[in-house]
MOPAC internal coordinates of N, CA, C and O (Angstrom, degrees):
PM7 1SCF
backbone

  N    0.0000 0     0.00 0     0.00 0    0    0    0
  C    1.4566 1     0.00 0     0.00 0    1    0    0
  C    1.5237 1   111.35 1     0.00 0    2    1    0
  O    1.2310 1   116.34 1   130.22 1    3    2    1
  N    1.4072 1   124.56 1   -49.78 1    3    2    1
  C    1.0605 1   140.20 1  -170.92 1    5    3    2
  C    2.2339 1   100.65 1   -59.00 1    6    5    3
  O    1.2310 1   132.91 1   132.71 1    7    6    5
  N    1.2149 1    92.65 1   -47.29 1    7    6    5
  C    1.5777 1    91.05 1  -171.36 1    9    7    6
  C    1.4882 1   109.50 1   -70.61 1   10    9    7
  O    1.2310 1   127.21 1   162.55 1   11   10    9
  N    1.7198 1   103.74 1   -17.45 1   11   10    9
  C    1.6775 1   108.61 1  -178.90 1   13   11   10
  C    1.7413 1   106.95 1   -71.73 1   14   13   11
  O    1.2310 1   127.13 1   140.86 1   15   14   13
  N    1.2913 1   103.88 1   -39.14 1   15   14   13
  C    1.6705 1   113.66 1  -172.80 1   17   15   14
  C    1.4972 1    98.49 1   -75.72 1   18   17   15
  O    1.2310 1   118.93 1   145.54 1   19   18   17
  N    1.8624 1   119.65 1   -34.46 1   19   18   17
  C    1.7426 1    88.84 1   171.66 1   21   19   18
  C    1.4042 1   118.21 1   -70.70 1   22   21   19
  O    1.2310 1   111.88 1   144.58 1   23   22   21
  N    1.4609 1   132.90 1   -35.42 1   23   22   21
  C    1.4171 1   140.10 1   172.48 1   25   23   22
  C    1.2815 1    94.20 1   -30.20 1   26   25   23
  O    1.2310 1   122.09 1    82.15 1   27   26   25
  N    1.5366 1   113.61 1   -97.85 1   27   26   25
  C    1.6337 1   108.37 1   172.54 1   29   27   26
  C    1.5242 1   126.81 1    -4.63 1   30   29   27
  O    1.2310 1   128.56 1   104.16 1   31   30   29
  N    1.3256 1   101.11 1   -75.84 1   31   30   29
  C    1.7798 1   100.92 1  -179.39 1   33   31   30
  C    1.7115 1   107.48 1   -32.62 1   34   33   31
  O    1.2310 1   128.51 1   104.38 1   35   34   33
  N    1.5643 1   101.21 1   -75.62 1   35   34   33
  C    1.1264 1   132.27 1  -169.72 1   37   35   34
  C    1.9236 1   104.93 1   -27.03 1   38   37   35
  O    1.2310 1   120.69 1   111.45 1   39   38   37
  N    1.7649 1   116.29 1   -68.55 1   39   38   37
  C    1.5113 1   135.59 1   136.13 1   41   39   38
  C    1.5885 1   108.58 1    19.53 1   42   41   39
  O    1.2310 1   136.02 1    99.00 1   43   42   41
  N    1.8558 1    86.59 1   -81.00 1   43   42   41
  C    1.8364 1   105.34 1  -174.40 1   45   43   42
  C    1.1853 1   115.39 1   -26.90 1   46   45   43
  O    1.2310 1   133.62 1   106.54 1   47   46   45
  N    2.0042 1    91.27 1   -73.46 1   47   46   45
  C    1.0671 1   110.58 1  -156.13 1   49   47   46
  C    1.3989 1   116.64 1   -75.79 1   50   49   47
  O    1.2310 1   115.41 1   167.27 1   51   50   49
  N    1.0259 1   126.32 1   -12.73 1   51   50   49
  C    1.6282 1   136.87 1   179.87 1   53   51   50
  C    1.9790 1    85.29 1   -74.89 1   54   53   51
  O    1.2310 1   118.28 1   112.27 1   55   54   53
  N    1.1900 1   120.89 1   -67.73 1   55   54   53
  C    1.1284 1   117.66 1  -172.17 1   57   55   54
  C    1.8783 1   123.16 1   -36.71 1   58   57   55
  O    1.2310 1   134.87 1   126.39 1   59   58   57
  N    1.3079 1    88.85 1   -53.61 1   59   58   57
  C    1.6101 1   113.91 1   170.27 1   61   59   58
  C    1.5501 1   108.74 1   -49.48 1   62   61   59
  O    1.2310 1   120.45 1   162.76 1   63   62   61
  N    1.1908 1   116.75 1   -17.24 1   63   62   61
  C    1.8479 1   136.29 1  -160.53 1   65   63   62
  C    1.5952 1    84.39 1   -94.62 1   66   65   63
  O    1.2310 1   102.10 1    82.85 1   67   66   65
  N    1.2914 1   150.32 1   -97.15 1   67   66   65
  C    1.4109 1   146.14 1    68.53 1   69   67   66
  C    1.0720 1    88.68 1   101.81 1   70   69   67
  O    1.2310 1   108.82 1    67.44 1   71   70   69
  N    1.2362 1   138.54 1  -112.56 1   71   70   69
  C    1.5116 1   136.07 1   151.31 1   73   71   70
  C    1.3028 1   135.10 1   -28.18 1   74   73   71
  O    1.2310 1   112.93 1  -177.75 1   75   74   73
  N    1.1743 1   130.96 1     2.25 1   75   74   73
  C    1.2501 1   142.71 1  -166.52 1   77   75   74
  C    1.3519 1    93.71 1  -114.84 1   78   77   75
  O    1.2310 1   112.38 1   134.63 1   79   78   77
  N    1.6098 1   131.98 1   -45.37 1   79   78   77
  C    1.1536 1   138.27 1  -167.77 1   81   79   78
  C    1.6529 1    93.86 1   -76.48 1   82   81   79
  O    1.2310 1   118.68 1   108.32 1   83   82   81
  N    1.2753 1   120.13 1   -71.68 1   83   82   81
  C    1.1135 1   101.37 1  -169.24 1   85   83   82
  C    1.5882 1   119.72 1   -58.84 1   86   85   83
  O    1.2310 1   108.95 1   157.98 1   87   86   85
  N    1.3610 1   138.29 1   -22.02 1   87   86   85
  C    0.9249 1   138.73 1   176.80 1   89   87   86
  C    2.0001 1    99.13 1   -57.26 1   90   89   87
  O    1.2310 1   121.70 1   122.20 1   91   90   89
  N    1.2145 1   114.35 1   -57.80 1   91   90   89
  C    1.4402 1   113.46 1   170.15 1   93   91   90
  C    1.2439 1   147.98 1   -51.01 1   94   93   91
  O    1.2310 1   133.55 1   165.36 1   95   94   93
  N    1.5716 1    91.42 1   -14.64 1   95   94   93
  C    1.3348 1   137.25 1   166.49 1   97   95   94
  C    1.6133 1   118.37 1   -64.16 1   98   97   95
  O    1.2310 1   122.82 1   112.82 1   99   98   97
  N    1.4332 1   112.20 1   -67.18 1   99   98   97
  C    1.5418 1   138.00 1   174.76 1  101   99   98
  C    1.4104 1    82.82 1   -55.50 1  102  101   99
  O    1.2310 1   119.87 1    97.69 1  103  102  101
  N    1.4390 1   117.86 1   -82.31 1  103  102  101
  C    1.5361 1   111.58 1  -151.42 1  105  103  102
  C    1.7277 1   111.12 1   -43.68 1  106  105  103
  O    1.2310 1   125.03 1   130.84 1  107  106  105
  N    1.3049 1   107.95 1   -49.16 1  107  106  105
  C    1.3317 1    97.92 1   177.39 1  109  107  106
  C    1.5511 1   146.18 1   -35.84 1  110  109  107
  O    1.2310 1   134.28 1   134.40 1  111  110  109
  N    1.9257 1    89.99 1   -45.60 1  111  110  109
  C    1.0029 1   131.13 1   179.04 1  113  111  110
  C    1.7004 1   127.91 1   -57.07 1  114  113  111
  O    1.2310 1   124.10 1   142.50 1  115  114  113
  N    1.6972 1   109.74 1   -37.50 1  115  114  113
  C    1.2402 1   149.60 1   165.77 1  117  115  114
  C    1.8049 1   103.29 1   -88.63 1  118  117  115
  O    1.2310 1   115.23 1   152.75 1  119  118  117
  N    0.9029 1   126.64 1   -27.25 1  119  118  117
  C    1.4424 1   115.36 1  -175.97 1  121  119  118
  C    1.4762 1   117.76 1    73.69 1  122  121  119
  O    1.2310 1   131.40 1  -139.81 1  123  122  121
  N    1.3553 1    95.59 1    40.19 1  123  122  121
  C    1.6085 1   102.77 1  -175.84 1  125  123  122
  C    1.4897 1    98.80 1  -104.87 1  126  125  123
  O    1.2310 1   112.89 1   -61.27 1  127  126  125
  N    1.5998 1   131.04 1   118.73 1  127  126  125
  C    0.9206 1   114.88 1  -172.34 1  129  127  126
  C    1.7818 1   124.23 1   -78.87 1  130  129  127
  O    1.2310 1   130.39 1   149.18 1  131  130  129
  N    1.8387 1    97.56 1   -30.82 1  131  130  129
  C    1.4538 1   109.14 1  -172.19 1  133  131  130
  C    1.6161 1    78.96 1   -58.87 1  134  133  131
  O    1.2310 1   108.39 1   101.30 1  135  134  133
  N    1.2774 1   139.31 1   -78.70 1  135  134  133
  C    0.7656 1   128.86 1  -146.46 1  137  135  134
  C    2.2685 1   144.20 1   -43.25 1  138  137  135
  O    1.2310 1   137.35 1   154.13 1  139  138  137
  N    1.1342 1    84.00 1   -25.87 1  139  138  137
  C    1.5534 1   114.85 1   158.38 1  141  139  138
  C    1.3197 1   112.68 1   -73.37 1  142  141  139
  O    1.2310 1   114.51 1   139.75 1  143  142  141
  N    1.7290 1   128.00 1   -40.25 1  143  142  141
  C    1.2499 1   121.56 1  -162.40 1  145  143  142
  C    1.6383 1    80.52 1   -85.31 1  146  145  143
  O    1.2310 1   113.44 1   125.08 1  147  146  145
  N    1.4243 1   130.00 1   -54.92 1  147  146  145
  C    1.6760 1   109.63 1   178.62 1  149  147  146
  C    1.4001 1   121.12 1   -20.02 1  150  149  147
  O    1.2310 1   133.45 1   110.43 1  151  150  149
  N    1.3309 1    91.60 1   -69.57 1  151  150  149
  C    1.2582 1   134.54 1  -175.57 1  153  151  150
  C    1.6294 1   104.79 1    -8.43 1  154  153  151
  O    1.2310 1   127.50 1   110.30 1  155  154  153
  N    1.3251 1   103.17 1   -69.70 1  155  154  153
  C    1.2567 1   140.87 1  -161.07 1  157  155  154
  C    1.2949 1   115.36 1   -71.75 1  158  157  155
  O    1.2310 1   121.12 1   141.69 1  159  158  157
  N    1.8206 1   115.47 1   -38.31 1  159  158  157
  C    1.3948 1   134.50 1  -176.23 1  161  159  158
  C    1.7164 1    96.50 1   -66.76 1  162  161  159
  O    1.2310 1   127.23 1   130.29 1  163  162  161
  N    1.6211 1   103.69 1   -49.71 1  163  162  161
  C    1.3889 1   109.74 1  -159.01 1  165  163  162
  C    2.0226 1   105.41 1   -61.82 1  166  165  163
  O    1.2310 1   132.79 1   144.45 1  167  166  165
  N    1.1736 1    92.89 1   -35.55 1  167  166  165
  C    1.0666 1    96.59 1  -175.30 1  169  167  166
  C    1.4721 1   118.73 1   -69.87 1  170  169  167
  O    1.2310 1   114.86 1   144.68 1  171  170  169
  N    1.4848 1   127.35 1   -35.32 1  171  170  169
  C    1.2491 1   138.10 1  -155.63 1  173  171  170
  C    1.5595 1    72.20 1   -93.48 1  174  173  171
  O    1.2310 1   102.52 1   143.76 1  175  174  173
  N    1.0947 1   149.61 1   -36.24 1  175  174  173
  C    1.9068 1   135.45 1  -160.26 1  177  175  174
  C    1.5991 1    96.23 1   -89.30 1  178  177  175
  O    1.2310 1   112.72 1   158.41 1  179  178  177
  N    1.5013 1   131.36 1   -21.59 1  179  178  177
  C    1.4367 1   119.73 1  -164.01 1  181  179  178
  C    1.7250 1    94.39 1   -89.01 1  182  181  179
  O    1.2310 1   126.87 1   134.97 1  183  182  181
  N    1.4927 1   104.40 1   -45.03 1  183  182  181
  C    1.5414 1   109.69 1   169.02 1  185  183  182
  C    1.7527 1   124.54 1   -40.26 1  186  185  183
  O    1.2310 1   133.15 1   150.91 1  187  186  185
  N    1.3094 1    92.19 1   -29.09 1  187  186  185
  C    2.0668 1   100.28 1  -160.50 1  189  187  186
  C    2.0409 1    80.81 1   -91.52 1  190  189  187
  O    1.2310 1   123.62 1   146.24 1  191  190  189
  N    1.4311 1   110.66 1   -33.76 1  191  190  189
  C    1.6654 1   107.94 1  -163.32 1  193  191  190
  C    1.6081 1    89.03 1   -74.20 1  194  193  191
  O    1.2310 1   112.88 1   158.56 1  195  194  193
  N    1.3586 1   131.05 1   -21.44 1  195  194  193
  C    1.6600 1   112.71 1  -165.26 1  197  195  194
  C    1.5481 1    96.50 1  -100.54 1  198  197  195
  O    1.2310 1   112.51 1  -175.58 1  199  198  197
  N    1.2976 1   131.75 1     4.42 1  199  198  197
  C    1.5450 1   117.53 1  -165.41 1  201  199  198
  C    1.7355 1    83.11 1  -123.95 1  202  201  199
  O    1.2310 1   114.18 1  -175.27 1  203  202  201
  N    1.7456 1   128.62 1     4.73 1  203  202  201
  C    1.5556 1   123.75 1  -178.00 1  205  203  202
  C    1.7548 1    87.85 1   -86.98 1  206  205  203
  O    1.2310 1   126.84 1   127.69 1  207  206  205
  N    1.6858 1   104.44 1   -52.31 1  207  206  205
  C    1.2480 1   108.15 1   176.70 1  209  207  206
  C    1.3565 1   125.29 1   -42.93 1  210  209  207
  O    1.2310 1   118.63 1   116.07 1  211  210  209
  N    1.5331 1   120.22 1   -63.93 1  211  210  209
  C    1.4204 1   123.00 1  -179.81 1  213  211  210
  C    1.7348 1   104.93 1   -40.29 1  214  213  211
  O    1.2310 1   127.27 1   124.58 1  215  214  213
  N    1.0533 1   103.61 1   -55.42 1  215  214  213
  C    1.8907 1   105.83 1  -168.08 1  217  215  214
  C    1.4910 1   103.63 1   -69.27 1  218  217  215
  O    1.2310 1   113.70 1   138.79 1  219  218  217
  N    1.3976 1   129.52 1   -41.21 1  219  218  217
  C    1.1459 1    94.31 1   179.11 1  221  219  218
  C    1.2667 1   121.16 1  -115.15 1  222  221  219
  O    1.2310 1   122.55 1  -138.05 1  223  222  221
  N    1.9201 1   112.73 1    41.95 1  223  222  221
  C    1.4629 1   116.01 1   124.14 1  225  223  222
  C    1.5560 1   136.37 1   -97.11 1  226  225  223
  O    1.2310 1   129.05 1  -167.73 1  227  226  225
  N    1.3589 1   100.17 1    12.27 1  227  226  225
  C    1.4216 1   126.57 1   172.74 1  229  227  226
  C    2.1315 1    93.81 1   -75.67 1  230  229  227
  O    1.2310 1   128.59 1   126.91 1  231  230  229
  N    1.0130 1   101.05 1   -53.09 1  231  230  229
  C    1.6604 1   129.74 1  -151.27 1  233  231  230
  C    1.2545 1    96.44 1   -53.95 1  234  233  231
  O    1.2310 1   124.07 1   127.20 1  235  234  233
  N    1.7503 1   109.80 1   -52.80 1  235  234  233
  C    1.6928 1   112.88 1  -141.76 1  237  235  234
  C    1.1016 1    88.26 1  -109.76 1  238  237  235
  O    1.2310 1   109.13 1   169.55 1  239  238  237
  N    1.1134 1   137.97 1   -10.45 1  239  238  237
  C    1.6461 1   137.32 1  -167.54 1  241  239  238
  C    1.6102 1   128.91 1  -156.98 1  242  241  239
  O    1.2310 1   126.57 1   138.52 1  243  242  241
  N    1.2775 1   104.98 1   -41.48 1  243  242  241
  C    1.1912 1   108.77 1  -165.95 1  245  243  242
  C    1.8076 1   121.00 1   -75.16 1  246  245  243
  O    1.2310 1   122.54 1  -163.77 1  247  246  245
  N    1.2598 1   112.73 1    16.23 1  247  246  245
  C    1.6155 1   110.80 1  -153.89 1  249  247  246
  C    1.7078 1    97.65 1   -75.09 1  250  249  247
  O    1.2310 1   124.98 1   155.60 1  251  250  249
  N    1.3118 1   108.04 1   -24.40 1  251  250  249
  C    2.0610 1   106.39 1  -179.11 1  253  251  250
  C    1.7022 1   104.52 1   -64.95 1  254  253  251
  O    1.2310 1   126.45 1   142.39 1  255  254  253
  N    1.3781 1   105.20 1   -37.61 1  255  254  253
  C    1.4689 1   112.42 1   179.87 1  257  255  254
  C    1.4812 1   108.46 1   -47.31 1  258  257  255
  O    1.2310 1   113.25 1   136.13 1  259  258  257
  N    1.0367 1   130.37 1   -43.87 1  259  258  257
  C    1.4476 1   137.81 1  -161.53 1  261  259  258
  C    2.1214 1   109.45 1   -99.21 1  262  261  259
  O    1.2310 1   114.15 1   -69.46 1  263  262  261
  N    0.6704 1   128.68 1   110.54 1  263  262  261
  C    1.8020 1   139.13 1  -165.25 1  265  263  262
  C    1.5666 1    92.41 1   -58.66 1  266  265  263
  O    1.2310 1   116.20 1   -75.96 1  267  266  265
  N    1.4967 1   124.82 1   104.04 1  267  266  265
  C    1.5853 1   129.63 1   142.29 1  269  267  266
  C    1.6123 1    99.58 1    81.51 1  270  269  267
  O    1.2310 1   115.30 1  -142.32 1  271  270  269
  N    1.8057 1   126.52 1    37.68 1  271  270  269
  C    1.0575 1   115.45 1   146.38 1  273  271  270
  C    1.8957 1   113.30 1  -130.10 1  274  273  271
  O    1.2310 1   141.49 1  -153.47 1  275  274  273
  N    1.4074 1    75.90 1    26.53 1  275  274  273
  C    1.7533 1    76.98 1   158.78 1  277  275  274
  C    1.1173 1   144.28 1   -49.66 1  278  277  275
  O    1.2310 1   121.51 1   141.83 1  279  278  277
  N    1.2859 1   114.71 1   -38.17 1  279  278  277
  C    1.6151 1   132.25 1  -172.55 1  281  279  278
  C    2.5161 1    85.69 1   -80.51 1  282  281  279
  O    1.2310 1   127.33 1   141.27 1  283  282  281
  N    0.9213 1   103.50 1   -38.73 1  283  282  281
  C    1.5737 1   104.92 1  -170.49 1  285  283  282
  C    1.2722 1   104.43 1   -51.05 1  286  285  283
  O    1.2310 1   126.88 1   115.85 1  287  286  285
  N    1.3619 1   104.37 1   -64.15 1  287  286  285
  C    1.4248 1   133.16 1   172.67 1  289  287  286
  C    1.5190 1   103.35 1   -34.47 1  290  289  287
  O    1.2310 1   102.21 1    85.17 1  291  290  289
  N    0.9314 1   150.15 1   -94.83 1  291  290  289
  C    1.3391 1   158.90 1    99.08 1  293  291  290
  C    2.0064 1    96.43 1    71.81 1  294  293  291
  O    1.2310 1   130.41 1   105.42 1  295  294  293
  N    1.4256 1    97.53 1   -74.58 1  295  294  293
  C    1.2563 1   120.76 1  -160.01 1  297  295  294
  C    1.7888 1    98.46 1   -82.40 1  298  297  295
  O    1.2310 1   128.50 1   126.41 1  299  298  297
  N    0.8928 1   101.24 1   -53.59 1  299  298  297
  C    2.1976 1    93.83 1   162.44 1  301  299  298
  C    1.2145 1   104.13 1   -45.55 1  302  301  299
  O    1.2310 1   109.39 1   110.95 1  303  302  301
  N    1.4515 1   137.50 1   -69.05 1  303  302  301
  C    1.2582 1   126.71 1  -158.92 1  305  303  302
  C    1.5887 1   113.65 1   -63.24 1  306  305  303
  O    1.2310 1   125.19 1   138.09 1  307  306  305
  N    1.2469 1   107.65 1   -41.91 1  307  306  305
  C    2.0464 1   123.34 1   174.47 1  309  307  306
  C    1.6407 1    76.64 1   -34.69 1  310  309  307
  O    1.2310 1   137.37 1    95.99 1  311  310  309
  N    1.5209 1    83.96 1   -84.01 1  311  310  309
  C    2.3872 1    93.02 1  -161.86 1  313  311  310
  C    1.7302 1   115.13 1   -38.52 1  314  313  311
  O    1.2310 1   117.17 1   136.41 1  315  314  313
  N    1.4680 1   123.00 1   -43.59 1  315  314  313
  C    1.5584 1   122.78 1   163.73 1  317  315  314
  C    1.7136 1   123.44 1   -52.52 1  318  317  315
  O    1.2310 1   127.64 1   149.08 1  319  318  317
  N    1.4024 1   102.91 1   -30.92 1  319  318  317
  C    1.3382 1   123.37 1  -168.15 1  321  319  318
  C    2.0650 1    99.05 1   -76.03 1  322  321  319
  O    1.2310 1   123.01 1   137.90 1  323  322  321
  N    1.0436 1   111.84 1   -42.10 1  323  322  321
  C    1.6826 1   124.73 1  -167.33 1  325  323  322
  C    1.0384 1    74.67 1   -62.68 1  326  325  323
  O    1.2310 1   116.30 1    83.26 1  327  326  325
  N    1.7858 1   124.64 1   -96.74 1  327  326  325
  C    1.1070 1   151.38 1  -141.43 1  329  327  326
  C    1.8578 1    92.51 1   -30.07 1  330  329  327
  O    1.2310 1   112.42 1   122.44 1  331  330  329
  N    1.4467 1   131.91 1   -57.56 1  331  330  329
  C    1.3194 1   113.35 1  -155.98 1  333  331  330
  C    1.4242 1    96.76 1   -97.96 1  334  333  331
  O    1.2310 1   119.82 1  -124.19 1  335  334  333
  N    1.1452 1   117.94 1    55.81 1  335  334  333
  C    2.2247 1   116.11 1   179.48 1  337  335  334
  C    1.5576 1    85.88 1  -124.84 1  338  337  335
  O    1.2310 1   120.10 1   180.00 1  339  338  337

């Protein structure tokens, strides 16, 4: 479940990426400058929201998915796990 809800996240934020471009796109296009610098923010924040997702469905679940960093996998979440006690 947990690796389904990072997919999702991951989804969003790629999407949010997606829209950001084209929004940077238009602005350019129009010569609007705020609008490109949005543009650009939105995009660079939907990008950072789809690579929070990937990792922490990497984190909570996904470590079999990936060939011989299970035990890693494992050991990120221990260290993520402290941090919020």
């Amino acid at each position: 479940m947990a690796q389904r809800k990072g997919l999702i996240i991951a989804l969003v934020g790629f999407a949010i990426a997606m829209l950001g471009a084209i929004a940077g796109f238009a602005g350019f296009q129009i010569e609007e400058q705020w609008l490109s610098i949005s543009g650009f923010a939105i995009t660079v924040m939907g990008v950072a929201i789809g690579f929070i997702g990937i990792v922490y469905g990497w984190i909570t679940g996904g470590e079999h998915a990936i060939t011989g960093s299970g035990e890693a996998a494992r050991e990120l979440r221990n260290k993520i796990g402290r941090l919020w006690k």
